[in-house]
Backbone as a ProteinNet text record, in pm:
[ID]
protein_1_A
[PRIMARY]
XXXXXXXXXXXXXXXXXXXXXXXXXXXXXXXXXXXXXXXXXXXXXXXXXXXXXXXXXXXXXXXXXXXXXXXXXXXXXXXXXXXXXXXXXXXXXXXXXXXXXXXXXXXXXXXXXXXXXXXXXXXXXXXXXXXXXXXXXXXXXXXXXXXXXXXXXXXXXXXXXXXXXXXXXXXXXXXXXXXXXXXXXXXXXXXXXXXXXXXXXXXXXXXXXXXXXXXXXXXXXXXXX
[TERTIARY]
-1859.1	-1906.7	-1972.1	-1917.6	-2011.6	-2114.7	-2156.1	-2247.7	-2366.9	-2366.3	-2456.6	-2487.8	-2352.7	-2432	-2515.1	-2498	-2619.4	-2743.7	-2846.6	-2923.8	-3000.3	-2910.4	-2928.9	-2889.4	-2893.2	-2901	-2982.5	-3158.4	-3268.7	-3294.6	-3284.6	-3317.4	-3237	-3113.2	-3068.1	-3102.4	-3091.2	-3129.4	-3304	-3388.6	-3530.7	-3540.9	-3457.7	-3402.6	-3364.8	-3249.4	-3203.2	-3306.1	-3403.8	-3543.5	-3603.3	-3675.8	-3724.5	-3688.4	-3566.5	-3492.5	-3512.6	-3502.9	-3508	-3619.2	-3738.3	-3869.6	-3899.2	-3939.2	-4017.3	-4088.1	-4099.2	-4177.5	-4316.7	-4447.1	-4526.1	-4568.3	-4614.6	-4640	-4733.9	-4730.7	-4798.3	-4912.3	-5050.7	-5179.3	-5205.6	-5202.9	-5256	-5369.8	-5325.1	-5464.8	-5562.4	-5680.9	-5830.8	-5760.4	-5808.3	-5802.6	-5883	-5806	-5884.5	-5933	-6070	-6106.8	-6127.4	-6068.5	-6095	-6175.4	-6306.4	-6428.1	-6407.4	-6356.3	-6323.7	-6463.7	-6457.3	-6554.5	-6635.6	-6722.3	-6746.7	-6611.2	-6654.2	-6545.7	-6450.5	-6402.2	-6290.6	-6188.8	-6164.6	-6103.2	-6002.9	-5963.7	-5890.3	-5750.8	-5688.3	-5545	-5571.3	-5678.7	-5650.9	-5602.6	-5593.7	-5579.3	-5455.5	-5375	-5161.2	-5128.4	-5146.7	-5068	-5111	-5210.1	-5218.3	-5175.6	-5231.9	-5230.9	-5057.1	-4986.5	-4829	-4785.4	-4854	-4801.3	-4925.6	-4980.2	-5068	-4887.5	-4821.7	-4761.9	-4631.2	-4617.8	-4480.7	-4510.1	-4612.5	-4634	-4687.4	-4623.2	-4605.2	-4729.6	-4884.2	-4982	-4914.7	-4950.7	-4884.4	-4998.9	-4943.4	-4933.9	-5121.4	-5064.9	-5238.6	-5339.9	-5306.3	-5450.8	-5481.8	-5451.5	-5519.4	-5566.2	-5679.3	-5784.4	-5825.9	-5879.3	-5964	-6052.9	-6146.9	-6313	-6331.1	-6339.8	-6371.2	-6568.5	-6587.2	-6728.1	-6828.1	-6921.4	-6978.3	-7029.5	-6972.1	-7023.5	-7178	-7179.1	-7253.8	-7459.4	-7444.2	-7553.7	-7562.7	-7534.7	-7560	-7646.6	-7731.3	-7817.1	-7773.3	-7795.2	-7687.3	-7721.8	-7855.5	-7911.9	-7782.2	-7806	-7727.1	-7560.6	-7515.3	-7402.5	-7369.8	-7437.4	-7437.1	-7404.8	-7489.9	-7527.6	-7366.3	-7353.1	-7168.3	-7078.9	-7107.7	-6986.2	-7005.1	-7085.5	-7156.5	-7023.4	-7066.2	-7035.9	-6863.8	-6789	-6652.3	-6614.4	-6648.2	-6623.2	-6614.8	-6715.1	-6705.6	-6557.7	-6553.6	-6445.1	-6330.1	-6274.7	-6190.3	-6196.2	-6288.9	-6237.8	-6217.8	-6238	-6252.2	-6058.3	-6073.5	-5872.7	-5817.2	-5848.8	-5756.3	-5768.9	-5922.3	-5895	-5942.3	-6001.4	-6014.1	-6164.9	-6161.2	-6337.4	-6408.5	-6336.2	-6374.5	-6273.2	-6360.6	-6260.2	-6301.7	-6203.6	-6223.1	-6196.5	-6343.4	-6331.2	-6330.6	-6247.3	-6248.7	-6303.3	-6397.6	-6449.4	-6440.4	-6449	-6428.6	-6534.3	-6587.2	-6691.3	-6786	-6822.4	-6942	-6949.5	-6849.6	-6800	-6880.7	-6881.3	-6957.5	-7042.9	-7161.3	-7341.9	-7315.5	-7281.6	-7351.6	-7283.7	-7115.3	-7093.5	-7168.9	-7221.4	-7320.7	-7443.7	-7483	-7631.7	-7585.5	-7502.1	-7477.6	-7437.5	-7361	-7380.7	-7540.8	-7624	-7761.1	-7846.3	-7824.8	-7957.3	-7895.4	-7755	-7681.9	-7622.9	-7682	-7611.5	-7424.1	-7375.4	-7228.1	-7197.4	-7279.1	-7244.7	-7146.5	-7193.5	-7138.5	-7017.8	-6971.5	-6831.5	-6753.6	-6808.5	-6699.9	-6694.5	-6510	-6489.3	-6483.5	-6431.7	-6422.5	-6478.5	-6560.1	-6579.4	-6521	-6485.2	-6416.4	-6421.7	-6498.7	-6588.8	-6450.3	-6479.3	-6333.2	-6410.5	-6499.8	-6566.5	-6665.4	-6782.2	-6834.6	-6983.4	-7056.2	-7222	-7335.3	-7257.4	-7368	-7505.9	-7499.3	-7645.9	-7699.8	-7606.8	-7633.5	-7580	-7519.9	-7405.8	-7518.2	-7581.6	-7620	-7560.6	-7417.3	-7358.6	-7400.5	-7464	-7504.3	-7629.4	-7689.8	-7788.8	-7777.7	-7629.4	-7585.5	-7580.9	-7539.2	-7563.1	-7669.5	-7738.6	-7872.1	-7959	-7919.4	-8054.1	-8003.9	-7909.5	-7818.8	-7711.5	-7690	-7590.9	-7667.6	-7666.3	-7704.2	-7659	-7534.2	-7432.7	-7469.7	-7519.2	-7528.4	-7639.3	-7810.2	-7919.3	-7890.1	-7796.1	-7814.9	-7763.5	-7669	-7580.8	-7667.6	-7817.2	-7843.8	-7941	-7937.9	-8020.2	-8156.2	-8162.1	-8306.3	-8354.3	-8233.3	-8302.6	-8341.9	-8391.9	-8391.1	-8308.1	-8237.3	-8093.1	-8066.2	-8024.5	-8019.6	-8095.7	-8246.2	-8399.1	-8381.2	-8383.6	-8344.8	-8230.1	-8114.2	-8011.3	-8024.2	-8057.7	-8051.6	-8158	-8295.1	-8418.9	-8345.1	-8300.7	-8252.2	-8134.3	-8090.4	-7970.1	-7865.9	-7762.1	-7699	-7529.9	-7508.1	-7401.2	-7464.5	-7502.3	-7564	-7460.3	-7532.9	-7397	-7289.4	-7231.7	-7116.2	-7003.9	-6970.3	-6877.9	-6876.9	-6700	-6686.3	-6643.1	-6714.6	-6712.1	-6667.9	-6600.2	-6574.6	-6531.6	-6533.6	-6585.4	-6426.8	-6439.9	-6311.8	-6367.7	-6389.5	-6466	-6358.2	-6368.6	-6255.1	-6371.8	-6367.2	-6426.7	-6404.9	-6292.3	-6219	-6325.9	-6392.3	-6435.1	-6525	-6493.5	-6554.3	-6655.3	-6679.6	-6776.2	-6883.1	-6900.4	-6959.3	-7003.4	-7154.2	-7201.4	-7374.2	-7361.8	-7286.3	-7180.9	-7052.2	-6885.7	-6956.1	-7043.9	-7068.1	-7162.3	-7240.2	-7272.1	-7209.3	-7082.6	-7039.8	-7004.2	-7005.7	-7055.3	-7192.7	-7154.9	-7244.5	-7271.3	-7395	-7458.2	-7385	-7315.6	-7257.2	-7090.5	-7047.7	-6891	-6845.9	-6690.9	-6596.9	-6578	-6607.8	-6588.9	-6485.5	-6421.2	-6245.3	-6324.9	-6273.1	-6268.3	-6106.2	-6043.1	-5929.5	-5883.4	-5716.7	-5698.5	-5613.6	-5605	-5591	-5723	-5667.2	-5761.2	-5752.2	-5795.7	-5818.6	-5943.5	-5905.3	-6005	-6058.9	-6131.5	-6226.9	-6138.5	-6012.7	-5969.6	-5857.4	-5804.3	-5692.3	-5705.4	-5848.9	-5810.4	-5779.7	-5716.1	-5708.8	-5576	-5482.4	-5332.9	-5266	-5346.8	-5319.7	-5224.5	-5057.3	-5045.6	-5125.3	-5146.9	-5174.4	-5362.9	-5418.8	-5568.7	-5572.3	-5411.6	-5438.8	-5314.5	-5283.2	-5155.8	-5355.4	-5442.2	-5546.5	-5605.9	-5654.1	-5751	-5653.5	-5521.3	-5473	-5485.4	-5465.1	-5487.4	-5592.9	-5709.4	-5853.4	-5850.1	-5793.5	-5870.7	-5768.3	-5643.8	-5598.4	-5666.1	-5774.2	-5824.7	-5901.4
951.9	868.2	740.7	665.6	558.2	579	744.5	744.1	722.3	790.5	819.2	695.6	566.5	464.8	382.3	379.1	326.3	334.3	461	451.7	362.1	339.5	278.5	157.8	26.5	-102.9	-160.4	-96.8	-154.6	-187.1	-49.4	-76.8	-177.8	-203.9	-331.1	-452.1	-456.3	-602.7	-610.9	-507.6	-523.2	-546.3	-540.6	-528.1	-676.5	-690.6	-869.5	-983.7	-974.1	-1028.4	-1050.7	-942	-940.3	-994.5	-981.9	-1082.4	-1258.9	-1285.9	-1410.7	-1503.2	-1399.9	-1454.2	-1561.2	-1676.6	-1756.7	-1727.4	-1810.9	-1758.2	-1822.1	-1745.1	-1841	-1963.1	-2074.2	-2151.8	-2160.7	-2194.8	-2140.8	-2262.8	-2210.2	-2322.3	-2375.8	-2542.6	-2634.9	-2612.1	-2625	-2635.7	-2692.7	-2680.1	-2782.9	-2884.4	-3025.4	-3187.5	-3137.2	-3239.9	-3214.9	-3375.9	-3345.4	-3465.3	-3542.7	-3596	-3611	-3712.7	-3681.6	-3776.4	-3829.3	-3958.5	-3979.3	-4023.3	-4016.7	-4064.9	-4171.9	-4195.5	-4414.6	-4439	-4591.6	-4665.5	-4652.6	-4598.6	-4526.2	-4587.7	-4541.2	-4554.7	-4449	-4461.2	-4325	-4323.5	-4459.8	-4418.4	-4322.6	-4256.9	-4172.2	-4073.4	-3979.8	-3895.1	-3899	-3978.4	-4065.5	-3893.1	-3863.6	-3741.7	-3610.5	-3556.5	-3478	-3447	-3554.1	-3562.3	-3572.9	-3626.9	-3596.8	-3438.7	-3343.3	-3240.9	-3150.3	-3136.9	-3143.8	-3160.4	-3242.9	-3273.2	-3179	-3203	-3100.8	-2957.2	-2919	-2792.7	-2771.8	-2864.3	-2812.2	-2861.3	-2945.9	-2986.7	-3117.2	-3162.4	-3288.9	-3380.4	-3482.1	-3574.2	-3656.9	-3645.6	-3670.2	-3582.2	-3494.9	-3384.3	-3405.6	-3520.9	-3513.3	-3727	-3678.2	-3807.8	-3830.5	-3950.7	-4011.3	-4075.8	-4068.8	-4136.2	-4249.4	-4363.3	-4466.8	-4498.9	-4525.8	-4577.3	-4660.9	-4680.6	-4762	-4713.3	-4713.8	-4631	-4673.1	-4764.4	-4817.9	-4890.7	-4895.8	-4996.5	-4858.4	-4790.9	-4722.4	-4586.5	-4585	-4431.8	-4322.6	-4210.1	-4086.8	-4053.9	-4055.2	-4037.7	-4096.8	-4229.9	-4359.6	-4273.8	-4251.4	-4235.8	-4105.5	-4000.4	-3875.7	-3889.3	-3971.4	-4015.1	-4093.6	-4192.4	-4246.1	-4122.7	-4074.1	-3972.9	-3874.9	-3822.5	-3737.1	-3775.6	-3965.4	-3991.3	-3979.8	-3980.8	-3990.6	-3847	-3758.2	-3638.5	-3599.9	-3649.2	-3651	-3741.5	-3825.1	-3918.5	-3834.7	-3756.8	-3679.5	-3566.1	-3528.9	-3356.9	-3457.9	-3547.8	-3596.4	-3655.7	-3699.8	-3761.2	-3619.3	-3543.1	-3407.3	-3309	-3273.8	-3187.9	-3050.4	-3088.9	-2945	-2946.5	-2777.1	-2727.1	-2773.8	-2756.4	-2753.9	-2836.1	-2882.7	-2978.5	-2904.6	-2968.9	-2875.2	-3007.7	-3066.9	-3116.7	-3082.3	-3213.2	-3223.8	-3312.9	-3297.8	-3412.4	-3418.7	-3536.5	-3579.3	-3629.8	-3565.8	-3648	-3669.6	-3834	-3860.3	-3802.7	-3801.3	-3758.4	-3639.6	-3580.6	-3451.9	-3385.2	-3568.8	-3541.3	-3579.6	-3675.2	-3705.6	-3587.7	-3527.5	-3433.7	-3334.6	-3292	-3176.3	-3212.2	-3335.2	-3370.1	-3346.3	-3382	-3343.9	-3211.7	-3160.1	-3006.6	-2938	-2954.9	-2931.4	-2990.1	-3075.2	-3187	-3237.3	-3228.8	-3328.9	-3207	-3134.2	-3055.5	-2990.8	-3046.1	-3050.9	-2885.3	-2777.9	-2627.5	-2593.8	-2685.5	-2638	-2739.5	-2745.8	-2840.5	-2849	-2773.5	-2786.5	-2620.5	-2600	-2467.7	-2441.7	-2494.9	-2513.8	-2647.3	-2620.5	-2728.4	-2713.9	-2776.8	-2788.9	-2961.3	-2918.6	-3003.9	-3005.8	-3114	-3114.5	-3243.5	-3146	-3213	-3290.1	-3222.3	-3277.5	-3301	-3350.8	-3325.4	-3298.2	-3211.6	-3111.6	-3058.6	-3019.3	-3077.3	-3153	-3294.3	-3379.5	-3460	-3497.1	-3541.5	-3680.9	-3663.4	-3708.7	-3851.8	-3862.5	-3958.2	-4086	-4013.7	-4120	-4211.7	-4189	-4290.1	-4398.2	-4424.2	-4516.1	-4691.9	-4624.8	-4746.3	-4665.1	-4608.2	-4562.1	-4690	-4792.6	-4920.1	-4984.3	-5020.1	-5098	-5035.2	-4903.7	-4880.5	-4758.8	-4730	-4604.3	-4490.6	-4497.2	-4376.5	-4283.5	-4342.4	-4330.1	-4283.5	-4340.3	-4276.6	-4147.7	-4154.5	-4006.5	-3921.4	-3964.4	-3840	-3796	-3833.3	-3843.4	-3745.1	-3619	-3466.5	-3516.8	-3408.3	-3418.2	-3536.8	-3609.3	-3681.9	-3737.2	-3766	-3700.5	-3679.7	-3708.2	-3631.9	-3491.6	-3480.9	-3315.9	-3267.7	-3283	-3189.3	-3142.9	-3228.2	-3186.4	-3066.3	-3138.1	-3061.2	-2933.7	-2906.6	-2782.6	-2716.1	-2749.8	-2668.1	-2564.8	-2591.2	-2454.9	-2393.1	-2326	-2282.3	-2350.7	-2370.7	-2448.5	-2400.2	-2345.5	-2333.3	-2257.6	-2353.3	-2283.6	-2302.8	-2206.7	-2199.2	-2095.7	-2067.2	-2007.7	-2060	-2217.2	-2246.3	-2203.2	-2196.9	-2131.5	-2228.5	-2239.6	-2314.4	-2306.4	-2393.4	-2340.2	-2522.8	-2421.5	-2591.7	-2534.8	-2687.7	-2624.7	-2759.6	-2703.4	-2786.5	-2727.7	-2881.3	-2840.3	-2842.4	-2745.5	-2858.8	-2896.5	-3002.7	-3134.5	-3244.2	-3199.5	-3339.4	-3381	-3590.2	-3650.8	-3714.8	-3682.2	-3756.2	-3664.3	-3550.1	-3459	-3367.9	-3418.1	-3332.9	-3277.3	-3168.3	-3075.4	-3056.8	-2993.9	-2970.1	-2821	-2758.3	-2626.8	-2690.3	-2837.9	-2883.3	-2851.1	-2870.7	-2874.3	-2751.6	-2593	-2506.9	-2439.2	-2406.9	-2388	-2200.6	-2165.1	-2040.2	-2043.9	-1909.9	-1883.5	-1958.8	-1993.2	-2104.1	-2003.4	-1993.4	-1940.8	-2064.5	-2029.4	-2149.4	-2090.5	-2231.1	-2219.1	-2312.7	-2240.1	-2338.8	-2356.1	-2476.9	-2484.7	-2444.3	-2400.5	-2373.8	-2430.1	-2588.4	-2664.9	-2801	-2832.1	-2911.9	-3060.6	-3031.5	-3187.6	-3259.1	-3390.2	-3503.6	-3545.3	-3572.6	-3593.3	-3612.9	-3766.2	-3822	-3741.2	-3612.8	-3516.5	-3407.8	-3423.6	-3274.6	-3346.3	-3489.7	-3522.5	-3545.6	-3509.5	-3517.6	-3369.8	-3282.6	-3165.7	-3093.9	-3056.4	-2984.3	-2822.1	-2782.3	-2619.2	-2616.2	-2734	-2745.8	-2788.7	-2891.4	-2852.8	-2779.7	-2666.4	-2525.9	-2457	-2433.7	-2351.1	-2414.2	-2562.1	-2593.7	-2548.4	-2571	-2543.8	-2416.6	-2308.4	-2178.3	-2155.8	-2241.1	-2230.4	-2228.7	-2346.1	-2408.4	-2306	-2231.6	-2115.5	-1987.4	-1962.2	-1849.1	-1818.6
-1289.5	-1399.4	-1347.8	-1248.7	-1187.9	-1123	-1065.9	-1048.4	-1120.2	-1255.5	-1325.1	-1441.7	-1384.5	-1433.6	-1382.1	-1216.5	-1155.8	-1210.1	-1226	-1239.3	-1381.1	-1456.5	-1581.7	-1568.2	-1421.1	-1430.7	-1407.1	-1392.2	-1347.3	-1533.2	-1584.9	-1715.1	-1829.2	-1786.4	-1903.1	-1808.8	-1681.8	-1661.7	-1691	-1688.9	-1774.2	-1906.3	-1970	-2068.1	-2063.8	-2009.8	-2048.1	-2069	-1940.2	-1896.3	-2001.7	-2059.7	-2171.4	-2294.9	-2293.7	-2415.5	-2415.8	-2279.7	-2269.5	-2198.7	-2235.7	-2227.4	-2397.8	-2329.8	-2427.1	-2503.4	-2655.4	-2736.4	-2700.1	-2798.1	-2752.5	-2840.5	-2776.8	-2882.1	-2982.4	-3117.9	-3201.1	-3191.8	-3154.9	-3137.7	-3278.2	-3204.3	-3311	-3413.1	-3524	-3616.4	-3595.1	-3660	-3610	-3670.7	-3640.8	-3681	-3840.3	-3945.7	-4074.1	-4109.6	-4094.5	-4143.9	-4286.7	-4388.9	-4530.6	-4558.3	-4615.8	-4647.2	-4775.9	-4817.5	-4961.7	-5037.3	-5177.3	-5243.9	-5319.9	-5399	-5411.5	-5486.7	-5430.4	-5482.7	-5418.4	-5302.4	-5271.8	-5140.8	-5060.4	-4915.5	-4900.7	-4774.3	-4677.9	-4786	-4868.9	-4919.4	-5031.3	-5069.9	-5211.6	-5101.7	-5001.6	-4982.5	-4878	-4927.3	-4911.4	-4993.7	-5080.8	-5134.7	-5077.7	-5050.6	-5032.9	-4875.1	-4756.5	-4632.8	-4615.5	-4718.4	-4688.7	-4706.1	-4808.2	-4847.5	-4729	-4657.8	-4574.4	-4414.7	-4416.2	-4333.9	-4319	-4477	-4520.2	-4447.5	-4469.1	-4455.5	-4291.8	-4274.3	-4087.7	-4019.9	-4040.8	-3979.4	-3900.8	-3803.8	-3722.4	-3793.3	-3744.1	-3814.9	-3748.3	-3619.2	-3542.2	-3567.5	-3641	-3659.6	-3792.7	-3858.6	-4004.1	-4000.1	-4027.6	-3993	-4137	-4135.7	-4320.2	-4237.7	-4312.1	-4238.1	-4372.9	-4331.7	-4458.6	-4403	-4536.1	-4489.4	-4599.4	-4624.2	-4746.7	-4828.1	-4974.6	-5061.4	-5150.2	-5113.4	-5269	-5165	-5071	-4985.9	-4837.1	-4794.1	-4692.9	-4722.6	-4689.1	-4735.8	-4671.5	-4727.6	-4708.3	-4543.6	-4494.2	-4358.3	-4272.1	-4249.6	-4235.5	-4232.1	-4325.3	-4320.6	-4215.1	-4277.6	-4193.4	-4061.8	-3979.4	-3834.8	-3833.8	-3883.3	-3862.8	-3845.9	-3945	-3977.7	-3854.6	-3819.2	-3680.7	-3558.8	-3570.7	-3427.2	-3418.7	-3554.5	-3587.9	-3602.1	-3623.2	-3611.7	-3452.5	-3378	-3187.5	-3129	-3230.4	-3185.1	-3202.8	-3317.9	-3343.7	-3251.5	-3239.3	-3115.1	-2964.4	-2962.8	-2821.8	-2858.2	-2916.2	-2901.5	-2944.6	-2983.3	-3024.9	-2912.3	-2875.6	-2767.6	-2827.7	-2953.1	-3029.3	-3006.5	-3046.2	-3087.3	-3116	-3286.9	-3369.2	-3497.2	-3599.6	-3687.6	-3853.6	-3948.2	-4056	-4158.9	-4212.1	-4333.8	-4475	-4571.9	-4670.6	-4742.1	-4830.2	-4918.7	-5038.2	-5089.2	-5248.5	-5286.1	-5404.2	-5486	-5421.2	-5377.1	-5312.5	-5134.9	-5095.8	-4976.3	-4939	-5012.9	-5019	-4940.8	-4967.4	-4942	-4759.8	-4746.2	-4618.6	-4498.8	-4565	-4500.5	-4490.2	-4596.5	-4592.5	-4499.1	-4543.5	-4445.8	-4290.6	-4255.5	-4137.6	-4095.3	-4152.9	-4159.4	-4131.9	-4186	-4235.2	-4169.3	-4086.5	-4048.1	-3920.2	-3903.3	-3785.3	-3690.7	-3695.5	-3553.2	-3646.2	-3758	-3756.4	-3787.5	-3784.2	-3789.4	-3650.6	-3532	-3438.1	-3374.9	-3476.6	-3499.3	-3531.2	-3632.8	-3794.1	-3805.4	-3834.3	-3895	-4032.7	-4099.3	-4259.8	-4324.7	-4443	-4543.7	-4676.5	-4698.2	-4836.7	-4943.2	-5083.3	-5115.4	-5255.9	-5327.8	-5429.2	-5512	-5650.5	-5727.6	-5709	-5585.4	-5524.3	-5624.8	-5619.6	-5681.5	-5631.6	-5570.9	-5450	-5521.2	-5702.5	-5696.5	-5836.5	-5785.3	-5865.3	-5975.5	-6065.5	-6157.8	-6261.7	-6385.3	-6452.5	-6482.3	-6475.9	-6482.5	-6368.5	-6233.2	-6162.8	-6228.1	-6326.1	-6335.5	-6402.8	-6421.4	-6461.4	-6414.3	-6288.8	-6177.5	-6050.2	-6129.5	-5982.3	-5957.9	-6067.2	-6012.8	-5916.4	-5875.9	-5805.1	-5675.9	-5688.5	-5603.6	-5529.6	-5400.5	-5342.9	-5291.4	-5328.6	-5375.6	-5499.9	-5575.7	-5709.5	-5705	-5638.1	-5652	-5574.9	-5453.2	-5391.5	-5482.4	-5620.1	-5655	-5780.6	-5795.1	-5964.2	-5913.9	-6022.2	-6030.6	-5964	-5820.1	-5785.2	-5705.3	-5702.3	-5532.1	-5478.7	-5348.6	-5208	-5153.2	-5165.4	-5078.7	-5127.7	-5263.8	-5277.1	-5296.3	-5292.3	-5281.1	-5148.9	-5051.1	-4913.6	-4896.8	-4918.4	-4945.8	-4995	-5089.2	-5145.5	-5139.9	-5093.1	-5029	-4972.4	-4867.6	-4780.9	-4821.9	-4682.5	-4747.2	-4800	-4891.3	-4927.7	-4862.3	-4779.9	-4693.9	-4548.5	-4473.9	-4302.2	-4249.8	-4158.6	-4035.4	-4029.6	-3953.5	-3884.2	-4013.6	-4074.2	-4135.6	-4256.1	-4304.6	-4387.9	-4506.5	-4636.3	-4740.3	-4852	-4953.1	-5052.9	-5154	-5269.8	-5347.5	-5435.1	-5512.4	-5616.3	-5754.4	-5845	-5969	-6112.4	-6196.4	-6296.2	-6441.7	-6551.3	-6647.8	-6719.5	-6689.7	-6752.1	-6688.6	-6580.9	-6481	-6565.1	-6582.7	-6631.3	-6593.7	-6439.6	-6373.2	-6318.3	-6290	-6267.5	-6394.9	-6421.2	-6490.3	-6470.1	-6500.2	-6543.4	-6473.4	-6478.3	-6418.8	-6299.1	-6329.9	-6239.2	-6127.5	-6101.9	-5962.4	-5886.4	-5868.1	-5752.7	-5671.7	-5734.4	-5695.6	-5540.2	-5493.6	-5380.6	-5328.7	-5348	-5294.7	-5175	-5125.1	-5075.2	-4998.2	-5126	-5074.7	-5193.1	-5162.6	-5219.4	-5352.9	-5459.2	-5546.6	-5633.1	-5669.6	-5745.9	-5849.7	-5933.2	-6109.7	-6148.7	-6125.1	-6157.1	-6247.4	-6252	-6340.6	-6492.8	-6418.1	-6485.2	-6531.5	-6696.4	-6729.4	-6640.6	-6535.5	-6397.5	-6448.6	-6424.1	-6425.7	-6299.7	-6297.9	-6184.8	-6041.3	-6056.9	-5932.4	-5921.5	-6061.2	-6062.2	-5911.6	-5895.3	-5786.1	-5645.1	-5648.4	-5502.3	-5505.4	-5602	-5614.5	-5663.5	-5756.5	-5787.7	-5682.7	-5718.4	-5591.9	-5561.1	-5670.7	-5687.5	-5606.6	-5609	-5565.7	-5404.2	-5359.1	-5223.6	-5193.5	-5226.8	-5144.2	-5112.9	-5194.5	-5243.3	-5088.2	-5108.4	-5028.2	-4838.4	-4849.2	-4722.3	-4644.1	-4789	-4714.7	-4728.5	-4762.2	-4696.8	-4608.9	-4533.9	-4440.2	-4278.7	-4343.2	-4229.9	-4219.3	-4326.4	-4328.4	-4191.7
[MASK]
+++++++++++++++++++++++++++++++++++++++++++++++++++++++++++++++++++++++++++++++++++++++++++++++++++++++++++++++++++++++++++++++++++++++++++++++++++++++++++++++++++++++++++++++++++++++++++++++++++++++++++++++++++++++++++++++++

């Protein structure tokens, strides 16, 4: 009987080995960058970037880009935002980065997408009541503010914009528009030829989809797809 257990101790100590090999570690997500909208700054996006945390993203891979809403032309901004998106893969170490924008946030992300080289940067876009082409409500303050002329039907920023394709690139896009929104009109702008578009399914107000929990669980498992 001891003979015939010899031959069967190469196989449990291969066996043990194998058991007590390491797992592997599960690779970091892209850095998410959140572009907020006028009027705005990096704290509207305190709720979501916490539930963003809950759900297991570290804490250094989720960035807010502040910048000038009302006096900076969308060109102008694009080119900032360009050089802060380089700043982020360079302290992270990543590829590639995966933004989010709100409202006005939207345009200059896209211009750079489109005009700034940012296809080969960026893995996911994700736009949240954006006026990608256009919001009537901007001509309210279009005499005075230049946030406002970029966001009012037709342009130059979204003639440009939307001439071509309206999602280039390798990245993968998707909008999410409510029509409760009081600031976006028509409520179906923010829609984009070829982006996965979500019509909420709650009646949200415009600054609702940047606290909604059910709009970012949606926008998160976007951005793992």
């Amino acid at each position: 009987m001891r003979r015939a257990l010899v031959p069967l101790l190469p196989f449990l100590l291969a066996a043990t080995a194998l058991g007590t090999a390491p797992a592997r570690a599960t690779p970091a997500p892209n850095p998410v960058i959140f572009v907020h909208g006028r009027n705005a700054g990096p704290g509207v996006w305190d709720g979501m970037r916490a539930g963003f945390v809950r759900a297991g993203y570290p804490e250094d891979r989720l960035d807010a880009w502040s910048y000038d809403t009302s006096r900076s032309t969308n060109e102008v901004l694009a080119g900032e935002f360009a050089a802060h998106v380089d700043a982020v893969l360079a302290r992270t170490g990543a590829a590639k980065a995966d933004i989010v924008a709100h409202s006005l946030g939207s345009l200059p992300s896209r211009w750079y997408l489109a005009f700034g080289g940012g296809t080969a940067k960026v893995a996911h876009w994700a736009s949240l009541a954006g006026p990608n082409h256009g919001t009537t409500v901007a001509y309210l303050c279009a005499l005075w503010d230049q946030g406002c002329r970029d966001m009012t039907p037709g342009s130059y920023v979204l003639s440009h914009l939307d001439a071509g394709p309206e999602t280039p690139g390798p990245v993968r896009y998707a909008t999410w528009w409510s029509s409760c929104d009081e600031q976006i009109a028509p409520v179906s702008s923010t829609a984009l030829a070829g982006a996965v578009n979500t019509r909420t399914a709650a009646c949200l107000k415009h600054n609702d989809l940047l606290t909604d929990a059910t709009v970012a669980e949606q926008v998160r498992a976007f951005l793992a797809g």
